[in-house]
C-alpha positions as CSV (number, residue, x, y, z in Angstrom):
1,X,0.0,0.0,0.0
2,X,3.0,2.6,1.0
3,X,4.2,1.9,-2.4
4,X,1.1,2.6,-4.2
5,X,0.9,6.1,-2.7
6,X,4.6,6.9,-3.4
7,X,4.0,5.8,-7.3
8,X,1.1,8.0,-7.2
9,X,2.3,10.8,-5.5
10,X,5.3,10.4,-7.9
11,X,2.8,10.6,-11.0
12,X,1.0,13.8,-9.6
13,X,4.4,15.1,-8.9
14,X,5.6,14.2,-12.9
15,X,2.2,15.3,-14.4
16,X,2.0,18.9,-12.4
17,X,6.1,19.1,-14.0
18,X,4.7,18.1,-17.8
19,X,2.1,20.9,-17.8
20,X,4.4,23.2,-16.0
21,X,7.2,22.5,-18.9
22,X,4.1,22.5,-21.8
23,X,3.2,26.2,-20.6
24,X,3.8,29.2,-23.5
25,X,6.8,29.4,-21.6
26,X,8.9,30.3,-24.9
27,X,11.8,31.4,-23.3
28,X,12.6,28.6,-21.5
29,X,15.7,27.0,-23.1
30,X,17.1,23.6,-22.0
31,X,20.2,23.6,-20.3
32,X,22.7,22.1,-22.4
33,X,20.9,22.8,-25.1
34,X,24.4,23.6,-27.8
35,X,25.7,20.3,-27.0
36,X,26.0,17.4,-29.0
37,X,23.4,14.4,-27.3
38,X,26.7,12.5,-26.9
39,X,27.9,14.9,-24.5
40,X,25.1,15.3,-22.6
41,X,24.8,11.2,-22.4
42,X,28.2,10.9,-21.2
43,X,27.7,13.4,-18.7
44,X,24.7,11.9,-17.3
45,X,26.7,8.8,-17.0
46,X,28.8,10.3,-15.0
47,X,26.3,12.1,-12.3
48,X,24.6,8.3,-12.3
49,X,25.7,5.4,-10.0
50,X,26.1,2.2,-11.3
51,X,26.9,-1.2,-11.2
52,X,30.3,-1.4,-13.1
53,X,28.9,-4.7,-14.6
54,X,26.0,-3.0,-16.2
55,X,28.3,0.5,-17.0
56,X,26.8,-0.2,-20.9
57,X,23.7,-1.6,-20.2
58,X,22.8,1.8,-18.6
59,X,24.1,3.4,-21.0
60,X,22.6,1.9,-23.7
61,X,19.1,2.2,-21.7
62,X,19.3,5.7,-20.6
63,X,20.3,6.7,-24.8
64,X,17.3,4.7,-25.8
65,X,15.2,6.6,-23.6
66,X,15.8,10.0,-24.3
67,X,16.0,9.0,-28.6
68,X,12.7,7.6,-27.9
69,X,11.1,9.9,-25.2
70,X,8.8,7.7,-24.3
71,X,8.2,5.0,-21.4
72,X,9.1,0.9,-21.6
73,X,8.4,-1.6,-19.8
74,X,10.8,-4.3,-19.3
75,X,10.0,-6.9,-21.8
76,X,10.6,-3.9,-24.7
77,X,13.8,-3.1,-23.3
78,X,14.6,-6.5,-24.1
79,X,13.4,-6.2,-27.6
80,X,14.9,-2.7,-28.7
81,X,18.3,-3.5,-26.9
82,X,18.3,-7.3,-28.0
83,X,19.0,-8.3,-24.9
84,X,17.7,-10.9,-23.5
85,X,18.4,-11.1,-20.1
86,X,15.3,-9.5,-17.7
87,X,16.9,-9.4,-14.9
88,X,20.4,-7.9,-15.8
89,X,17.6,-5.2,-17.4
90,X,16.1,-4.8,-13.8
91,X,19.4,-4.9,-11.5
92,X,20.1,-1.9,-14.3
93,X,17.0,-0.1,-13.8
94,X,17.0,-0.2,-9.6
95,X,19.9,2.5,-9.2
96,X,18.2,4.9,-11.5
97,X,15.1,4.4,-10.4
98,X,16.6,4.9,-6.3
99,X,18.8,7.9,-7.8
100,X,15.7,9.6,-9.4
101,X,16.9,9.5,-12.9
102,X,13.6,7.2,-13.9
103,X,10.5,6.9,-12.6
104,X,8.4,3.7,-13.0
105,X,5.0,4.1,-13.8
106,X,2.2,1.0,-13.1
107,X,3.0,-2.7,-11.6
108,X,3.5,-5.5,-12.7
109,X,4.3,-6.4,-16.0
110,X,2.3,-3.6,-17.0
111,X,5.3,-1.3,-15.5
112,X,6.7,1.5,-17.7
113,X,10.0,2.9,-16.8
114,X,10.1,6.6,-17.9
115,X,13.2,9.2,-18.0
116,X,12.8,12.0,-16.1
117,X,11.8,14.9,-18.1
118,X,14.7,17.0,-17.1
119,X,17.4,14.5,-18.2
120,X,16.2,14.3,-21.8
């Protein structure tokens, strides 16, 4: 049940941060917005903690992510990464999820992991 609450209060948190960032708010211009996307990807590798095992695993998830800028769940991980090993993808995921990089969305295997909107 206390997980439940959290996952929702984390979606109320991420939705009331969407419509924030969808205002006509033209100004607003994304930090690191002059650098190539394989800076910006190396640079959130380095802020992220990681199991040296999975070093590009993560990386490889956390690129498909923001390309795609959209949610997956585990199973399409698999898929898009041909990789076929679910739990190396979840002992991957944990970290970022505990270090706030991605936010997981639903349960079971209905779960969607997401990128935080401000690491895209």
């Amino acid at each position: 049940m206390e997980n439940k609450i959290k996952t929702i209060i984390e979606n109320k948190k991420y939705e009331q941060q969407e419509s924030e960032n969808n205002s006509d708010d033209s100004s607003y211009i994304p930090e690191e917005s002059n650098s190539p996307k394989g800076d910006r990807l190396d640079n959130l590798m380095e802020e992220v903690n990681y199991h040296d095992r999975f070093k590009e695993l993560t990386r490889r998830i956390l690129k498909l992510m923001r390309k795609e800028k959209k949610g997956f769940r585990s199973t399409e991980l698999q898929d898009k990464l041909n990789y076929k090993d679910s739990n190396a993808i979840r002992k991957t995921l944990k970290p970022l999820i505990k270090q706030g990089v991605i936010f997981k969305r639903g349960k079971g295997s209905g779960t969607k992991y997401h990128l935080r909107k401000e690491y895209h």
